[in-house]
C-alpha positions in Angstrom: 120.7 258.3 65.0 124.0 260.2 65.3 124.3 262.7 63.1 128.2 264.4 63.6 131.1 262.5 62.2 132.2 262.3 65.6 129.2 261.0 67.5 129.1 258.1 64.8 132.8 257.7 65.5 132.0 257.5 69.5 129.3 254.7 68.6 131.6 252.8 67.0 134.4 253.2 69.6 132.1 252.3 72.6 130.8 248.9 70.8 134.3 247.9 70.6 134.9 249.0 74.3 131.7 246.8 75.2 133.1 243.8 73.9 136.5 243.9 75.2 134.8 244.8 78.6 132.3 242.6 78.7 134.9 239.7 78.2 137.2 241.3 80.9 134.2 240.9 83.6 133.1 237.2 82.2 137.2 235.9 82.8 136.9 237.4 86.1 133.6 236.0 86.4 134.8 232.2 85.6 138.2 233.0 88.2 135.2 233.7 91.0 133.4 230.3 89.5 136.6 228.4 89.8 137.4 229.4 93.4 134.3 228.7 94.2 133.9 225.2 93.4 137.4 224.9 94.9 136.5 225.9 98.3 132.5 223.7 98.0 135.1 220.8 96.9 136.6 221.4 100.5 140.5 221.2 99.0 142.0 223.8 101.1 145.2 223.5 98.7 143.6 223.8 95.2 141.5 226.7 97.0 144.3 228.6 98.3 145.6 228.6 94.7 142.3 229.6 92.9 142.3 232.3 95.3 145.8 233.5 94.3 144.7 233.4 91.1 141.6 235.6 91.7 142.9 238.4 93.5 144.7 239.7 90.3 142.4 239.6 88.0 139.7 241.6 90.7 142.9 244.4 90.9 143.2 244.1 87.2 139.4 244.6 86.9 139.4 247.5 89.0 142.2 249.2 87.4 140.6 249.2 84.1 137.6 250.0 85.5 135.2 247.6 84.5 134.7 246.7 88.7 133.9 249.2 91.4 136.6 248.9 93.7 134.6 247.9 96.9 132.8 245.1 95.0 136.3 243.4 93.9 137.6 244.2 98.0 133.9 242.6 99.1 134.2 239.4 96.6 137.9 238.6 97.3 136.8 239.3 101.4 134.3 236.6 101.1 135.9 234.0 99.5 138.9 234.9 102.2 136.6 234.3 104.6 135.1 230.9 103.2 139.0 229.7 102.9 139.7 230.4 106.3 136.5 228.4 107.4 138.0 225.3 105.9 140.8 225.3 107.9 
């Protein structure tokens, strides 16, 4: 158990931090989800904009640091990748 005043304060500050990050990576999570099922649904269109829609919130994930940068470049890559297959 903490015992300092500001230990307890730094417990209390990184529960808070945990639940606004952990909501920042489950949004990203469901922009993945949703550009996923796009491209499986084979609509290059609604695809193309699920991706555009994705690619912010990795850059926004990175920035606040919640994703490593080269998992955001690799997860945006491969659904690049699967976009350009359906054409």
């Amino acid at each position: 158990m903490a015992n300092t005043p500001q230990a307890k304060k730094r417990i209390r500050r990184n529960d808070r931090r945990a639940e606004i990050n952990g909501a920042r990576v489950g949004r990203i999570r469901t922009f993945v989800k949703k550009a996923e099922a796009a491209l499986e649904s084979g609509d290059k269109d609604a695809a193309t904009l699920a991706l555009a829609a994705v690619q912010p919130e990795l850059a926004r994930g990175v920035a606040k640091g919640v994703v490593h940068r080269n998992t955001a470049s690799r997860k945006f890559s491969r659904l690049t990748k699967r976009l350009v297959a359906l054409g």
